[in-house]
PADO-289988 format. One record per residue (C-alpha): residue number from 1; residue in one letter; x, y, z. Coordinates in Angstrom, 2 decimals. Layout:
BEGIN
+------+------+---------+---------+---------+
| resi | resn |       x |       y |       z |
+------+------+---------+---------+---------+
|  NUM |    A |       X |       Y |       Z |
...
+------+------+---------+---------+---------+
END
This chain:
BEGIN
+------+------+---------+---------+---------+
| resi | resn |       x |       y |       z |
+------+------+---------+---------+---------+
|    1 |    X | -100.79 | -122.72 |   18.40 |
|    2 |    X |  -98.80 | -119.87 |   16.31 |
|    3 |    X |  -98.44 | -116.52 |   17.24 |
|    4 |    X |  -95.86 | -113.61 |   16.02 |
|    5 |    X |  -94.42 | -110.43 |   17.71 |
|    6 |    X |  -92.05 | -107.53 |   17.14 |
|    7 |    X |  -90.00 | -105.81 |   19.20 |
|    8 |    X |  -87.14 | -103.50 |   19.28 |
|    9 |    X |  -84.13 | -103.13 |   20.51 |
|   10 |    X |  -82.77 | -100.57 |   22.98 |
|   11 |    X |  -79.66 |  -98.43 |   23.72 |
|   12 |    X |  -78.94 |  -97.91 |   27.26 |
|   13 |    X |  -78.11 |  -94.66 |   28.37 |
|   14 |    X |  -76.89 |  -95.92 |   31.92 |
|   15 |    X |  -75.61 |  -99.33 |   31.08 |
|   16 |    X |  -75.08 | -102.78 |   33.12 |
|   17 |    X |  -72.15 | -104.30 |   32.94 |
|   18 |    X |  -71.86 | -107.38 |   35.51 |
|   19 |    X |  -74.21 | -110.15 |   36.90 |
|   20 |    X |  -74.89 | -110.33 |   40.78 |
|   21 |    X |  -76.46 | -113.86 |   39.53 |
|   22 |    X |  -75.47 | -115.83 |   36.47 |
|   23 |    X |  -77.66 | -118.07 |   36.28 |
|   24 |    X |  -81.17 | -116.09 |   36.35 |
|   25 |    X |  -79.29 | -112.74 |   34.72 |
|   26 |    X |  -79.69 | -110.11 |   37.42 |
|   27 |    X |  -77.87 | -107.77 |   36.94 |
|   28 |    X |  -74.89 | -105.90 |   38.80 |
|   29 |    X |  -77.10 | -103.09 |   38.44 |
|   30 |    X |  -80.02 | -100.74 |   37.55 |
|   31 |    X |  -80.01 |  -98.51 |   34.31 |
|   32 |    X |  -82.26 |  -96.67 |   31.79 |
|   33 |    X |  -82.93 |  -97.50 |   27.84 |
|   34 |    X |  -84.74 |  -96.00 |   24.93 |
|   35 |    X |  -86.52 |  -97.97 |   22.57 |
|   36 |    X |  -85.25 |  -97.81 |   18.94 |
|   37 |    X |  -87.82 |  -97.91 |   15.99 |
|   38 |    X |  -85.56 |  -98.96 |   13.37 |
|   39 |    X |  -83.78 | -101.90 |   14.68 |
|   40 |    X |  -86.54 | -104.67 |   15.75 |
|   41 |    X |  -87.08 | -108.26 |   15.33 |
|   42 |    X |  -89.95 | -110.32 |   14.38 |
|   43 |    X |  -90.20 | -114.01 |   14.94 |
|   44 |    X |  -92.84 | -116.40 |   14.53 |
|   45 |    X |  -93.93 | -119.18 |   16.73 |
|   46 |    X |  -95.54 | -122.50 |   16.65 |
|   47 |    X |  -95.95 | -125.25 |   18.78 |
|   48 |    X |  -97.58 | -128.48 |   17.15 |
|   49 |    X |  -97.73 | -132.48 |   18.24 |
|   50 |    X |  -96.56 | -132.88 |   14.43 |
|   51 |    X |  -92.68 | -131.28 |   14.94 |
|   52 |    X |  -90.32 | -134.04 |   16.41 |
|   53 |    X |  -87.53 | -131.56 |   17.06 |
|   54 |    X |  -87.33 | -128.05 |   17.86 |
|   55 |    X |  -86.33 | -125.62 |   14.61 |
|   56 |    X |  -85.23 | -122.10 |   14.35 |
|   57 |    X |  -84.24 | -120.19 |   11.00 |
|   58 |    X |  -83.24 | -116.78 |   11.65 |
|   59 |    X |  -83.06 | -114.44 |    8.37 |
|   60 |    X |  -83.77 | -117.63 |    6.56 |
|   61 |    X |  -80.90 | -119.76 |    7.59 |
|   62 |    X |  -81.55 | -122.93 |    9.96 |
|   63 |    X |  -79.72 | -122.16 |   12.78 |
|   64 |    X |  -76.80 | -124.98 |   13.30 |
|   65 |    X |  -77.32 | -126.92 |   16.77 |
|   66 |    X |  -74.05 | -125.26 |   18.29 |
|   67 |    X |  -75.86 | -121.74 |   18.19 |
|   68 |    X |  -79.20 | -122.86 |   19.91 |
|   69 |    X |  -79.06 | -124.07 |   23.09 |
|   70 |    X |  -79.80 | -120.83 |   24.80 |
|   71 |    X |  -82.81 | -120.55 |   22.80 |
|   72 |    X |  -84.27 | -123.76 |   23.34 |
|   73 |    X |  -83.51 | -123.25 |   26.87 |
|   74 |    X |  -85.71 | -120.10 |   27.15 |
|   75 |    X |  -88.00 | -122.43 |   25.06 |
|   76 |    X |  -88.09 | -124.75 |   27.76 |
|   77 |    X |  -88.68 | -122.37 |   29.98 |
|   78 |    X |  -91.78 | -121.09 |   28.39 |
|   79 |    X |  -92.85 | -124.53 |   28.26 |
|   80 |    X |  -92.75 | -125.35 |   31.62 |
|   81 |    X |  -94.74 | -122.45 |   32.69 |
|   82 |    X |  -97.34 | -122.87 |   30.12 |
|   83 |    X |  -97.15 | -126.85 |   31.26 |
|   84 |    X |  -96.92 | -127.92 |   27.54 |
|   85 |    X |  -94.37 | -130.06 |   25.66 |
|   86 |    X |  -95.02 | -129.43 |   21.98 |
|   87 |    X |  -92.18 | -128.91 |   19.90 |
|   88 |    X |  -91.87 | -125.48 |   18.37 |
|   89 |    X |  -90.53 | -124.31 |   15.04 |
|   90 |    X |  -89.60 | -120.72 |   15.30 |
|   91 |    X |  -88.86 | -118.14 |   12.18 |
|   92 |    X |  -87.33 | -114.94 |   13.35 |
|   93 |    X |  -85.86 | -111.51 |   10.97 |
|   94 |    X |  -83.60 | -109.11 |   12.10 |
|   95 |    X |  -83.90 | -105.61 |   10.67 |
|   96 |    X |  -80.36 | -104.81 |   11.11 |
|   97 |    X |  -76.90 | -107.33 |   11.54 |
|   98 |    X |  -76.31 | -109.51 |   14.43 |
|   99 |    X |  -73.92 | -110.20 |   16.99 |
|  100 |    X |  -72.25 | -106.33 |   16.09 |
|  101 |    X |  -73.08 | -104.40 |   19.28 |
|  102 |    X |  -76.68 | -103.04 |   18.00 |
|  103 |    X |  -78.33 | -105.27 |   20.67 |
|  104 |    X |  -79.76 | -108.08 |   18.41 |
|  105 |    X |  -80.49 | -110.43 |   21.82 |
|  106 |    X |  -82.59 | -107.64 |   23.13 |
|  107 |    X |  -85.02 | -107.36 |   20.32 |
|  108 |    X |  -84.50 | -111.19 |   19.21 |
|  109 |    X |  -85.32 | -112.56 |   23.17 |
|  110 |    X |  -88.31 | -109.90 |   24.06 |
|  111 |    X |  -90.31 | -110.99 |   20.42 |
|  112 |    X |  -89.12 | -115.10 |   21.07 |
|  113 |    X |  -90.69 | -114.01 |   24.57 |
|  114 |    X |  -93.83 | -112.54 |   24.00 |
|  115 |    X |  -94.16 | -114.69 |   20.31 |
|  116 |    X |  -93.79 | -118.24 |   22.19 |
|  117 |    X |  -95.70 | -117.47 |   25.68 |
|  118 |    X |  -98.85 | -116.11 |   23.61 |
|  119 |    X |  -98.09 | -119.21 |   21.18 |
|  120 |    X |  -98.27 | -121.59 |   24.32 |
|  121 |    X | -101.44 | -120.28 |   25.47 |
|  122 |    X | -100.38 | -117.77 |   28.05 |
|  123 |    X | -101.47 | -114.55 |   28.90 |
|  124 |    X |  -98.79 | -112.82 |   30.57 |
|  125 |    X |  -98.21 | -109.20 |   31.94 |
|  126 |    X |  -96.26 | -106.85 |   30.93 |
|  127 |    X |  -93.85 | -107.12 |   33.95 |
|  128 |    X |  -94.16 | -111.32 |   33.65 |
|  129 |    X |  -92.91 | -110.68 |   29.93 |
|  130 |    X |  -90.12 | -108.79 |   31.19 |
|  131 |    X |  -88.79 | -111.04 |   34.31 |
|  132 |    X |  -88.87 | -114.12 |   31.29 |
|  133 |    X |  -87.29 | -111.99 |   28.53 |
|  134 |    X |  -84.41 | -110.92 |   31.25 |
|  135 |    X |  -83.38 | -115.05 |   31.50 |
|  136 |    X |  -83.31 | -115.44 |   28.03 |
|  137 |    X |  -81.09 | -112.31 |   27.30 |
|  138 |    X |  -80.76 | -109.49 |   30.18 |
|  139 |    X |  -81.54 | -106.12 |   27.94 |
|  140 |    X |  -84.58 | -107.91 |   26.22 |
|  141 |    X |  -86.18 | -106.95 |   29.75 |
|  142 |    X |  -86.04 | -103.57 |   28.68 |
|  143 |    X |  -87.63 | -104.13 |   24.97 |
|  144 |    X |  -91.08 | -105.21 |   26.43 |
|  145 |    X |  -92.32 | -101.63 |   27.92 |
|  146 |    X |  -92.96 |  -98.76 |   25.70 |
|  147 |    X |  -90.34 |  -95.86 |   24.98 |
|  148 |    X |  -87.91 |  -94.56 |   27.80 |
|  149 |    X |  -87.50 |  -97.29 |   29.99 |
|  150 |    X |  -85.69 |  -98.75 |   33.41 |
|  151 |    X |  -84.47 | -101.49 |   34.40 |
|  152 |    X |  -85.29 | -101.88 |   38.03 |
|  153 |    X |  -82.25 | -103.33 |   40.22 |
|  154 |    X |  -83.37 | -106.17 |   42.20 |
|  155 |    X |  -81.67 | -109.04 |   44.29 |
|  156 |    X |  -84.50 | -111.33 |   43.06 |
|  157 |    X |  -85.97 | -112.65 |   40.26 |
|  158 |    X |  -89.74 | -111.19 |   41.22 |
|  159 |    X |  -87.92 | -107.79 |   41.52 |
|  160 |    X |  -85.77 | -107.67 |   38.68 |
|  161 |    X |  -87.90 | -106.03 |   35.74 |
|  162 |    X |  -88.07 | -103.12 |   33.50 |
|  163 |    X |  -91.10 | -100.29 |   33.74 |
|  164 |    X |  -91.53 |  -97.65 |   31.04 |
|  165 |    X |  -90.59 |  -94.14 |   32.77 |
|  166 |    X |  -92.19 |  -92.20 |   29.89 |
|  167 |    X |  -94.00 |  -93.14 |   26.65 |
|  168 |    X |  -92.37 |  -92.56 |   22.71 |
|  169 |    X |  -93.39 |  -89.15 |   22.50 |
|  170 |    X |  -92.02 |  -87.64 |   25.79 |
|  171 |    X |  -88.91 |  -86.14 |   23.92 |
|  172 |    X |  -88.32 |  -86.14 |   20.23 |
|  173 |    X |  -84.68 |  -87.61 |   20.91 |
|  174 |    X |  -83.04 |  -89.26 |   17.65 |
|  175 |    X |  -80.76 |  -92.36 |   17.77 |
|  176 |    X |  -78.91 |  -93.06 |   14.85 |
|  177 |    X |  -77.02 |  -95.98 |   14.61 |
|  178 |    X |  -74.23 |  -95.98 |   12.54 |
|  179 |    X |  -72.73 |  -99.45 |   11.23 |
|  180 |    X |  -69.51 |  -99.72 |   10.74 |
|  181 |    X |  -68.52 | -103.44 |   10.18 |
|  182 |    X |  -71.12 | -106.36 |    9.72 |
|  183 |    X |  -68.37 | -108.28 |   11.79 |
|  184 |    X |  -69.43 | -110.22 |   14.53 |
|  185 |    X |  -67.64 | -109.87 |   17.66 |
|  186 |    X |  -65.05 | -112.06 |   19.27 |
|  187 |    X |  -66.57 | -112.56 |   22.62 |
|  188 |    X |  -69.89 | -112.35 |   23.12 |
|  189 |    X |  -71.80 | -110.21 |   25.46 |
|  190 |    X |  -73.07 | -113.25 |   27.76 |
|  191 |    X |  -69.31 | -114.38 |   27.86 |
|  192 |    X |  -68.36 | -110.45 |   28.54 |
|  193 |    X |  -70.37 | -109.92 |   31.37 |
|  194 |    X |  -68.57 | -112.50 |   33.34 |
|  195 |    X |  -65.37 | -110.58 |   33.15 |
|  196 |    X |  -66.78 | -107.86 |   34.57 |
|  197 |    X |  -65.69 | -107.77 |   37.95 |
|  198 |    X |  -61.99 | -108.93 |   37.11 |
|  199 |    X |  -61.71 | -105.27 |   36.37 |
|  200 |    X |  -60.09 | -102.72 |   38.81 |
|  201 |    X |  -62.43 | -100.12 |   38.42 |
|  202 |    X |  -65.36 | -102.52 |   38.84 |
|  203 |    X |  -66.14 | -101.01 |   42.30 |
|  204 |    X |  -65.67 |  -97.92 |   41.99 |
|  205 |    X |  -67.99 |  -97.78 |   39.23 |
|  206 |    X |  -70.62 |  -99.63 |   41.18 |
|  207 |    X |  -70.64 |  -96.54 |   43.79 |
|  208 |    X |  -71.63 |  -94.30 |   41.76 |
|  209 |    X |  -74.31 |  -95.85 |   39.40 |
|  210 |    X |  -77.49 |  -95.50 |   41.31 |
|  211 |    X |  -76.46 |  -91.32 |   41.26 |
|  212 |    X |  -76.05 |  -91.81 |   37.57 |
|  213 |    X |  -79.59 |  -93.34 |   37.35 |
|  214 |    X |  -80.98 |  -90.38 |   39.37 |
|  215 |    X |  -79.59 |  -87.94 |   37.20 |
|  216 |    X |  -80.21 |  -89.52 |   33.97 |
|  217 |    X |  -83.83 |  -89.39 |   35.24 |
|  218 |    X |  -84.33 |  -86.15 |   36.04 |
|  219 |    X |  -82.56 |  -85.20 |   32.77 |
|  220 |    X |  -85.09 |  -87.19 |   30.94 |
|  221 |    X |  -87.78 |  -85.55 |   32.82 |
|  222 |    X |  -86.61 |  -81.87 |   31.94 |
|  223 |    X |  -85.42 |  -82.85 |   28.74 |
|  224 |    X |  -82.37 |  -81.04 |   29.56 |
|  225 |    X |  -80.13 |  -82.16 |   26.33 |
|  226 |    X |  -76.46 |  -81.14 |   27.04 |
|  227 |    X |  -77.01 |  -82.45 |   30.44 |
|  228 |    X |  -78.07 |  -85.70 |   29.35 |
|  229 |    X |  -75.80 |  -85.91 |   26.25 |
|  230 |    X |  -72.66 |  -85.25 |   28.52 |
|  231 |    X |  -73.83 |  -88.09 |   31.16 |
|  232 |    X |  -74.82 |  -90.59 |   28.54 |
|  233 |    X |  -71.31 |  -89.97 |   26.37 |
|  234 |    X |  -68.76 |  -90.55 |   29.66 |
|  235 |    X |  -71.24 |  -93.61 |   30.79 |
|  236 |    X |  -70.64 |  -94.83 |   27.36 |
|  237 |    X |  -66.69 |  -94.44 |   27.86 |
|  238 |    X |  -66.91 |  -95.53 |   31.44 |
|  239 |    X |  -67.87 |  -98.99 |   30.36 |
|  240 |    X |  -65.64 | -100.05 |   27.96 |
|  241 |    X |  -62.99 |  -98.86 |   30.51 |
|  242 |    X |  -64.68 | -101.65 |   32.87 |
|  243 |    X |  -64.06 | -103.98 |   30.10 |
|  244 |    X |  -60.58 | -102.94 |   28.17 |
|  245 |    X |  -58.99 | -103.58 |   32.39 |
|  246 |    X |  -60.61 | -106.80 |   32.89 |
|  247 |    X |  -58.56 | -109.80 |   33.31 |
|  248 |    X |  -58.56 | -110.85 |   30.04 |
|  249 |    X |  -59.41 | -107.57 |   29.04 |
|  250 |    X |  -62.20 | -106.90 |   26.19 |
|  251 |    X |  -61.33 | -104.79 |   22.71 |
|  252 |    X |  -64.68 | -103.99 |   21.38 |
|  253 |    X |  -63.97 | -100.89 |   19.89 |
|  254 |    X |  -61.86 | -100.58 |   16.63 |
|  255 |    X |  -60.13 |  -97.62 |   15.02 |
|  256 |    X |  -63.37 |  -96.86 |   12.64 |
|  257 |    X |  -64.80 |  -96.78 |   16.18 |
|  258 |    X |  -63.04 |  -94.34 |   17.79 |
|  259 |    X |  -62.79 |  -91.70 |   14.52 |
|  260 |    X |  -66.34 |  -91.52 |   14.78 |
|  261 |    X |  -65.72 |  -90.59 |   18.52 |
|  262 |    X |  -63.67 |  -87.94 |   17.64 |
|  263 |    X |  -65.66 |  -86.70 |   14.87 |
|  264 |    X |  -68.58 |  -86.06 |   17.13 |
|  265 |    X |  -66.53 |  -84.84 |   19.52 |
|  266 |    X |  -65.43 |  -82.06 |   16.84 |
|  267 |    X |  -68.73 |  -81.66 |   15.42 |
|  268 |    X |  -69.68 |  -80.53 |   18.60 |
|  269 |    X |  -67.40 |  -78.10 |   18.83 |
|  270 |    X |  -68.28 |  -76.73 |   15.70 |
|  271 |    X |  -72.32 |  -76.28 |   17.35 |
|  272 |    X |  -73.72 |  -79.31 |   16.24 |
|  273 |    X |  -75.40 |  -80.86 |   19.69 |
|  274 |    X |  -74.64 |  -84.51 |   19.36 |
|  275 |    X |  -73.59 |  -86.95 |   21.64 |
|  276 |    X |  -72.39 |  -90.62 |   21.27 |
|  277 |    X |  -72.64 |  -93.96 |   22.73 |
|  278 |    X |  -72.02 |  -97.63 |   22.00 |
|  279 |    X |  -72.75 | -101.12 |   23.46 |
|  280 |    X |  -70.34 | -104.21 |   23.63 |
|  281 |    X |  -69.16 | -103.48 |   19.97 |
|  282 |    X |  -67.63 | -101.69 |   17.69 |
|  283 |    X |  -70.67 | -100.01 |   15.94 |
|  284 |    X |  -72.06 |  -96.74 |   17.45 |
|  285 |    X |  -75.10 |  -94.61 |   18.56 |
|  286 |    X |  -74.86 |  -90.38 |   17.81 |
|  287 |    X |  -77.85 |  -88.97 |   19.67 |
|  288 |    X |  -79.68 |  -86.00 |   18.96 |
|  289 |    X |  -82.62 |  -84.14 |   18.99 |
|  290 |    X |  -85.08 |  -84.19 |   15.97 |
|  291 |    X |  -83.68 |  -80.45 |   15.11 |
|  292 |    X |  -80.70 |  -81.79 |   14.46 |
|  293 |    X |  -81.06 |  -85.20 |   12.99 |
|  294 |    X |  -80.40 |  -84.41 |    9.24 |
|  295 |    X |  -77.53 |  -82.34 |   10.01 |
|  296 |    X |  -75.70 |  -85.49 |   11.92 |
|  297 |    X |  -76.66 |  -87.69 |    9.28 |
|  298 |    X |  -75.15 |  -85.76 |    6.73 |
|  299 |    X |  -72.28 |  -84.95 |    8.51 |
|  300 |    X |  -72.17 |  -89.09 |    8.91 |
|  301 |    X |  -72.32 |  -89.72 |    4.92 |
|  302 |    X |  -69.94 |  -87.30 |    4.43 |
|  303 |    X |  -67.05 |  -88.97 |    6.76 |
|  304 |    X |  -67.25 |  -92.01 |    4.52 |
|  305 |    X |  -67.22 |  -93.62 |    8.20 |
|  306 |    X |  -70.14 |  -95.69 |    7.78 |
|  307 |    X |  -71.30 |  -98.69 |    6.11 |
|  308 |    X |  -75.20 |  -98.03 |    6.75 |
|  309 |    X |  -76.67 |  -95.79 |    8.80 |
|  310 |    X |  -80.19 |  -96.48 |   10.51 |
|  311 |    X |  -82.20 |  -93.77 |   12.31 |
|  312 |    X |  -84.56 |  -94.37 |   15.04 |
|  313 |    X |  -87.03 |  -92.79 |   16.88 |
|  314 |    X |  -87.93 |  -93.44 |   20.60 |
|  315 |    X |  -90.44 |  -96.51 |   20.51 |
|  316 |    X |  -93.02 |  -98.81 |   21.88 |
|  317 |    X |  -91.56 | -102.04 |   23.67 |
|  318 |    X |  -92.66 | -105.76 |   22.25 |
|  319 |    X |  -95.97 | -105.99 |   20.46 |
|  320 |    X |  -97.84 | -108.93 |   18.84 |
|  321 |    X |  -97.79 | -108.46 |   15.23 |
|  322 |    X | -100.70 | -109.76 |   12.93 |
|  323 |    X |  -99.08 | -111.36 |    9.58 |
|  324 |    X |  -97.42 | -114.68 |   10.44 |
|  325 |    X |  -93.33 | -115.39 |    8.96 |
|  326 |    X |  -94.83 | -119.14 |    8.00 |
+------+------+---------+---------+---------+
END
């Protein structure tokens, strides 16, 4: 029983920062993704009476027993739905660097996801794939639908789930993801999350985030860029304010980070229409329309800010792919 899959990850344009419920990863709240073409994962699994021990390499290293339990966990859990207790060796490649802020458990958990259930003999919907992927890492919820995508805010597992709002080639938006360090970050996200409500601001935040979502939506909808750019940039700033006031407070961002902010800040000023925004790390996302892709990533190269630069187009959610990794 083998099976592989790719999927990508996503950037959240309203973000979640927060768990109502640790344990099966719902989150504090709602919010609303795109699906990036050039950062994806694909992983290969297999399930067979002749492994004695579970096995993951990941970009061709073995991955030491300290760094797997939460994968063999969601392992577990596929098992038990798919009532099977094979052993599994698992062979996964990242397209970009992990554990940086680019989302690497979103793409990594939605292909392990849809890879090992189809592996294990199920045959699962779309919104199954997503409630699993959410309890292996929250965001890979949102890699299994196609293109623009939200996260539905639910106080139960059933209703806790992403749905695609529009497919790839509703807007010709352009993320490109500019990588500044390879470093991996002190704390991790899971580890992050749990701070979240330590913060002072926590609350207010959480009274205005289902407006957010309503706007971001209808901004999607009309394609109405400045609109959009200007909610999706202060979101961006918003939370890591949540997390540099939480008790202890979080330092994703580094000084690399925030000269790119300013840059595209002044670029801006200067008439190019680009906006930024980052996850729980120090690399960042400038987004833009197609028009003005080239012109952002030459303005990039010529900073000197970057170490690599990756551009990606809205697109579809978790797939299964047809040549295996072993």
């Amino acid at each position: 029983m083998k099976a592989t899959a790719k999927a990508p990850s996503n950037i959240a344009f309203i973000k979640y920062w927060g768990r109502k419920d640790e344990a099966l990863k719902l989150p504090s709240n709602g919010s609303v993704s795109m699906n990036l073409s050039g950062l994806t994962t694909t992983t290969t699994v297999e399930f067979s009476p002749d492994y004695k021990e579970d096995e993951i390499i990941i970009n061709g290293i073995l991955e030491p027993e300290e760094k797997t339990a939460k994968i063999f966990s969601h392992l577990d859990r596929i098992r038990k739905f798919a009532k099977i207790d094979e052993k599994a060796k698992i062979v996964s490649e990242n397209s970009f660097p992990r554990g940086t802020g680019l989302s690497s458990s979103a793409s990594g958990f939605a292909a392990l996801t849809l890879a090992a259930s189809k592996a294990a003999g199920l045959d699962l919907s779309e919104k199954e794939l997503s409630i699993l992927a959410r309890q292996g890492s929250g965001s890979a919820c949102r890699s299994i639908p196609d293109g623009f995508v939200e996260w539905l805010d639910g106080d139960t597992s059933e209703d806790s789930y992403a749905v695609s709002l529009y497919p790839p080639e509703h807007w010709d938006l352009v993320d490109i993801a500019v990588i500044l360090t390879e470093q991996v970050k002190d704390v991790s996200t899971t580890e992050g999350q749990k701070l979240a409500a330590t913060s002072p601001f926590f609350e207010a935040r959480q009274s205005k985030i289902k407006d957010k979502i309503v706007k971001i939506k209808d901004y999607l909808k009309n394609k109405n860029f400045e609109k959009f750019g200007e909610l999706v940039e202060s979101e961006a700033l918003e939370l890591h304010a949540i997390m540099l006031t939480s008790q202890p407070s979080l330092i994703y961002i580094n000084p690399a980070t925030v000269a790119v902010m300013k840059a595209v800040k002044k670029w801006r000023s200067e008439g190019l229409q680009v906006y930024f925004t980052l996850n729980t790390g120090q690399n960042i996302h400038l987004i833009c329309e197609k028009i003005s892709a080239a012109a952002v990533v030459s303005k990039v190269k010529e900073s000197e800010f970057a170490q690599a630069i990756i551009e990606n187009a809205p697109s579809r959610g978790a797939g299964i792919a047809d040549h295996h990794l072993f």
